[in-house]
C-alpha positions in Angstrom: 11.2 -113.9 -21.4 11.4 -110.1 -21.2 9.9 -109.9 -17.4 13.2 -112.5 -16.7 15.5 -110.0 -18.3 14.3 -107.2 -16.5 14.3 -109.1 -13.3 17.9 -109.9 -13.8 18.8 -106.3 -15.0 17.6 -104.3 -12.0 20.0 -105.5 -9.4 22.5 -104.6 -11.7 21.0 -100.9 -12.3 20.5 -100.6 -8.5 24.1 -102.0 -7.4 25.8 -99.0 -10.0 23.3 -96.3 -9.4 24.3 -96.5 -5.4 27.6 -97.2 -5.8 27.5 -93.9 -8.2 26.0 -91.7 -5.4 28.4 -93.3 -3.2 31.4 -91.8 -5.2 30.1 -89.1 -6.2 29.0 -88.3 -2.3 32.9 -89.7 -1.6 34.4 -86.9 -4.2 32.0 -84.2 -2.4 33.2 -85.2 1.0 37.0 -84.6 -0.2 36.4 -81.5 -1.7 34.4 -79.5 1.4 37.4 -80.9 3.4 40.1 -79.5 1.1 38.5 -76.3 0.7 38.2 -75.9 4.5 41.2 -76.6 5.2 42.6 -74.5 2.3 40.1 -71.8 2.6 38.8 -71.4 6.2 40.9 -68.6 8.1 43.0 -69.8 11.2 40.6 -67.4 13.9 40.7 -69.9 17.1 39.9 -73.4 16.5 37.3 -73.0 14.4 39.3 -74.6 11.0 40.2 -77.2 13.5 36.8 -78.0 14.5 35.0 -77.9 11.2 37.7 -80.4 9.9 37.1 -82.7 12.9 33.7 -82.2 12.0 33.1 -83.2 8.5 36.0 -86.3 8.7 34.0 -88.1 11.9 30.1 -86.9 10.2 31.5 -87.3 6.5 28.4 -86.3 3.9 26.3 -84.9 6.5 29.1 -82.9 7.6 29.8 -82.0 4.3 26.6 -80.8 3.6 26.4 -78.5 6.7 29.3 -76.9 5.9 28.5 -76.2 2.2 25.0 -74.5 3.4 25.8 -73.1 6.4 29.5 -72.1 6.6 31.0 -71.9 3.4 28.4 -68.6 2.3 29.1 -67.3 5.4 33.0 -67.6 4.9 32.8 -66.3 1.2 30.4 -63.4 2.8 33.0 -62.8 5.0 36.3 -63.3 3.4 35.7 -63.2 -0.4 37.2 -66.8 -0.5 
């Protein structure tokens, strides 16, 4: 009886633990774009391309933006 309730409870576990990474991964997206376009300095296109870039690659966009520009910017710019 338990090994039936366990096999019943896992897609349930697995259905909100990926849907949790998906928002949370969602809320992550939003904020690296708001703080690029907020935060990155108007030199060239370079706000316009990092934007472009993170909406079409989305996390993985993100994510290279968060460890490669955004120290680099702070570095920079104090912001």
């Amino acid at each position: 009886m338990f090994d039936e309730f366990v096999f019943m409870i896992i897609p349930f576990i697995m259905f909100f633990l990926f849907f949790g990474i998906g928002i949370l991964g969602t809320l992550f997206w939003l904020w690296i774009l708001i703080d690029c376009a907020m935060k990155e300095p108007s030199e060239g296109n370079d706000k316009l391309i990092w934007i472009i870039v993170i909406i079409f690659t989305h996390l993985l966009g993100a994510l290279v933006y968060f460890f490669v520009r955004r120290p680099k910017r702070i570095e920079e710019y104090g912001r």
